[in-house]
N, C-alpha and C positions, 0 to 999 in steps of 0.2 A: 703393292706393286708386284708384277709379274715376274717371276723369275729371270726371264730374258732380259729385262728392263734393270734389275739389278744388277745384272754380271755386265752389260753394257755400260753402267753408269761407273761403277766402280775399277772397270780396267782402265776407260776416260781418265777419273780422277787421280788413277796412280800414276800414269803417264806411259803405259806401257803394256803388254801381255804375260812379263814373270808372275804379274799377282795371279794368274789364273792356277798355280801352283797351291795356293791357299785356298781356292775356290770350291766348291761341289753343287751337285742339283739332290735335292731331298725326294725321298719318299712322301706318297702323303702323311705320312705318320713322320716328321723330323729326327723322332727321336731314333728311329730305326736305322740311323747312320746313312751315310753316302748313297744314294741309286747310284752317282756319278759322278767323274775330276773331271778335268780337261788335259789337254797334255798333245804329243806330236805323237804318231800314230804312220805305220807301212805296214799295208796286207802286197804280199807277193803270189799269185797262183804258180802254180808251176806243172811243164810238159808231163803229158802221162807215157813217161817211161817207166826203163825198169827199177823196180821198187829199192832193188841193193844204191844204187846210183842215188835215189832221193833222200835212203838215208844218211849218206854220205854228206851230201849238199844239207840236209837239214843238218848234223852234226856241226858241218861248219859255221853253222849262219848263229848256232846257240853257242858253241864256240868265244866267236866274234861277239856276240852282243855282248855277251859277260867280261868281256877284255874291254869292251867301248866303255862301260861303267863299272870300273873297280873299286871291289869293295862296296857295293849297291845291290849287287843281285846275289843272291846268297840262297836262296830255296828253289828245290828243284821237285818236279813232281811227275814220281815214275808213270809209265804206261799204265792204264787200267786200275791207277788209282787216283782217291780224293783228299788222300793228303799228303802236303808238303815234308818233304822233308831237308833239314839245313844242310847247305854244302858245306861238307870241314876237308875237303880235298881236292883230289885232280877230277873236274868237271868230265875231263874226256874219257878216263879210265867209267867213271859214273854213267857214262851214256852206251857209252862199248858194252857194260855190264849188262845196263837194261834191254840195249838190241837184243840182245843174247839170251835171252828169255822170250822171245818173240818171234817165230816165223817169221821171214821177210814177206811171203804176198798174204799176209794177215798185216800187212799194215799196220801205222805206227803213229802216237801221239805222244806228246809229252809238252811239259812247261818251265820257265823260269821266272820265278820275281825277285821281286825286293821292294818292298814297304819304306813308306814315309810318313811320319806322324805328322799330321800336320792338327793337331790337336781339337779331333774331335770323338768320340763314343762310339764302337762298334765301326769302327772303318778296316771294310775288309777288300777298298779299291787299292790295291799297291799302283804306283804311276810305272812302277820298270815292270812288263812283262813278257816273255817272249814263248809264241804256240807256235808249235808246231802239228799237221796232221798230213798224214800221206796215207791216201787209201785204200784200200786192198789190192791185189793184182787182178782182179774178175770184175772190179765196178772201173766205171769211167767217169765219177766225180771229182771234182776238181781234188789235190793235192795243194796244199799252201802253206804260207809262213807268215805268221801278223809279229810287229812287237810294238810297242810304244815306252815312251817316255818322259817326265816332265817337259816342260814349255821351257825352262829356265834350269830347274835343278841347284846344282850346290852355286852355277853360278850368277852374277848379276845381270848379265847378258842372253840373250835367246840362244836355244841349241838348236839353230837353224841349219848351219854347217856340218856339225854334228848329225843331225839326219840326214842328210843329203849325201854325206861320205860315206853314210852308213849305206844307204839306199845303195849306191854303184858298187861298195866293195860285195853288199849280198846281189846285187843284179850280178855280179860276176862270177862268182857262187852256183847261186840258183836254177841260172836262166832262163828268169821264170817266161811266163807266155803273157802277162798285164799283171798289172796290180797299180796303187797311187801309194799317195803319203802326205802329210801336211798337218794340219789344225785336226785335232782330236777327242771323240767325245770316249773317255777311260770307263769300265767297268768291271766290276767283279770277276774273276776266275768263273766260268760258265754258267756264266747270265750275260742275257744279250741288253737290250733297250728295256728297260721296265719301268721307269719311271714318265706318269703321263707330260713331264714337264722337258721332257728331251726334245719333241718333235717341230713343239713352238720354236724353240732354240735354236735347231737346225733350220727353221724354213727363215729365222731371222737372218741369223750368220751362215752363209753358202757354206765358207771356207771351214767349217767343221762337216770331216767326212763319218760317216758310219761305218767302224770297220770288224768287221765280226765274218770271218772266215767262212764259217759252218754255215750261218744265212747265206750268205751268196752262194756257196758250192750246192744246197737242196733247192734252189730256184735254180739253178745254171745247167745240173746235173754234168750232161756230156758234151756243153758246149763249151767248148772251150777257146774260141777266136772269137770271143766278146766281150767288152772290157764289162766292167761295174758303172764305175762316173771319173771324171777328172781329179785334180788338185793340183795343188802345188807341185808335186812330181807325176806326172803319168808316165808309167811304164808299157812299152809296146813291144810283144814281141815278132820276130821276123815277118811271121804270116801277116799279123795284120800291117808290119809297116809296108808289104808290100799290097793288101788290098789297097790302101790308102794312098798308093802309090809311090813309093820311097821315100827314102830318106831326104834328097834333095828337093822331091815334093813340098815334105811336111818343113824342113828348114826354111824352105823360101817360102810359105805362107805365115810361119809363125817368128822369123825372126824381124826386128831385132829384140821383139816383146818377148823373148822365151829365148832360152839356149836349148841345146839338144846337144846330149850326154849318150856316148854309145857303149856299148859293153856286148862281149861276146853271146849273138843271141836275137838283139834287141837295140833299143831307143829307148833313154828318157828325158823324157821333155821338162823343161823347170821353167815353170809359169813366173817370171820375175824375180829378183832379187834378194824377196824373202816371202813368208807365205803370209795370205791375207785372210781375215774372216769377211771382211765385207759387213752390209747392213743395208736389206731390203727395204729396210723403216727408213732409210735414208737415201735409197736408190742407188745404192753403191753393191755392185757385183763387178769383182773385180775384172776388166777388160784383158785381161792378161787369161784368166782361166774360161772367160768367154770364145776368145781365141781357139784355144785346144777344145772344147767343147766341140764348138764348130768344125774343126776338121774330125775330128776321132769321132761324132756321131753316126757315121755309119757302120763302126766297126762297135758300137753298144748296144748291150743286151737290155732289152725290153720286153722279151716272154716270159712274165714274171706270170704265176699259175694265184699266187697271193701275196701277202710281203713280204718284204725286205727286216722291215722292224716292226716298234708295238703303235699299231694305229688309235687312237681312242673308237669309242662300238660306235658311233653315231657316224663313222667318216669310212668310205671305200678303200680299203687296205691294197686293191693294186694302184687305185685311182692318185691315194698318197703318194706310194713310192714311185713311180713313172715320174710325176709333178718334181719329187724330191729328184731322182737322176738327173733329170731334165732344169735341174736348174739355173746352170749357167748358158741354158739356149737364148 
């Protein structure tokens, strides 16, 4: 049985989507631990201003995340290095530190996790992470903020809510110019899509996004009033709510299917009252993210020079991802 066919059978039988917290997709080799979790997932892009200000707003937003889950994320990983090291103290004094070794328009990356066993061999996918990258002050590639997090976590309920507060207090933060949030496909600390059994997955269930920062910002480079794809949350900032025609435009075509969330800056839209994966084997794309699809497809980036993610050799790698964007059309 296909991978796809398994994680769909067994979220059915449990009666819910906390089990995806136990769940992974394999290497061809199984023994090689996790390609991949699942889990809730927000990429934020943000304006290309000035550099001091970005790292500011990133401080805040690694800040925040680590206060949303206490006691969860505990390793942090300085600039221009690859390994972690554990937090035994003041997170902020720790990232003051590391600015500080750093010219501001040399720009700036850094990371947060925290690991979850969830009891298998060589699992080096942690579900809490939170990146940060802001780019030099002489390039014009995008600047952003991704993090995710379990589906479920310590509790018995989805942390639907939980992302979504999360999403508005960093939209207010950020302000950023797009990004989404929703159903997530989790991966290692820099590696992106590598495993060939992701793509089947994603063209099954819409509502799992791709979120991997660096891939969109080397296809998007200096555009930056184009979104990526939809979800459960799309975030829109000023520019494009005004190509799109404002606020009251996008309200009155997408409610009462959708709320619309403001924050200084921008709009985010929340496709429904919780996030869906959907099931193309079933003909179910959820009409809530068809909706925003449909309005926000003019303000989507589609000059993609090659992909997004790993296509298998046999299959056209822009021909894939356009298809993949394009899904909820």
């Amino acid at each position: 049985m296909k991978p796809e066919e398994v994680i769909a059978d067994i979220v059915q039988a449990n009666g819910g989507p906390c089990v995806m917290d136990k769940l992974h997709l394999p290497y061809d080799h199984s023994n090689s631990g996790p390609a991949a979790k699942f889990g809730l997932g927000v990429e934020l892009y943000l304006p290309n201003v000035d550099r001091s200000v970005l790292r500011e707003q990133a401080r805040a937003f690694l800040l925040d995340y680590q206060q949303t889950f206490p006691g969860r994320v505990n390793e942090f990983l300085p600039a221009d290095s690859r390994r972690t090291v554990k937090l035994n103290g003041d997170l902020d004094a720790r990232i003051r530190a590391d600015y500080e070794k750093h010219p501001v328009d040399d720009g700036y990356g850094t990371s947060l996790f925290g690991k979850v066993d969830i009891g298998i061999p060589k699992d080096d996918v942690p579900p809490y992470q939170a990146h940060v990258l802001i780019s030099r002050s002489t390039e014009e590639d995008l600047s952003f903020v991704t993090a995710t997090m379990p589906v479920c976590g310590e509790s018995t309920a989805p942390c639907f809510d939980t992302l979504r507060d999360a999403v508005l207090r960093w939209c207010k933060v950020c302000r950023p110019i797009h990004g989404s949030a929703g159903f997530a496909l989790l991966f290692a600390s820099g590696m992106s899509q590598n495993t060939r059994y992701a793509l089947p997955l994603m063209k099954r269930f819409p509502g799992f996004d791709y979120i991997h920062g660096v891939d969109f910002s080397m296809q998007a480079r200096a555009v930056h009033n184009r979104i990526k794809c939809v979800n459960w949350l799309t975030v829109l900032g000023e520019e494009i709510v005004t190509e799109l025609g404002g606020i009251e435009a996008i309200r009155e075509a997408l409610m009462p299917a959708c709320l619309i969330h403001d924050y200084p800056g921008g709009v985010v839209i929340q496709a429904g009252g919780a996030p869906q994966l959907g099931d193309t084997y079933r003909s179910d794309v959820p009409e809530a993210y068809r909706a925003v699809a449909r309005i926000t497809r003019p303000a989507r980036f589609e000059a993609y020079r090659s992909r997004l993610f790993r296509v298998p050799d046999n299959l056209d790698k822009k021909e894939e991802t356009l298809a993949w964007i394009r899904r909820f059309d």
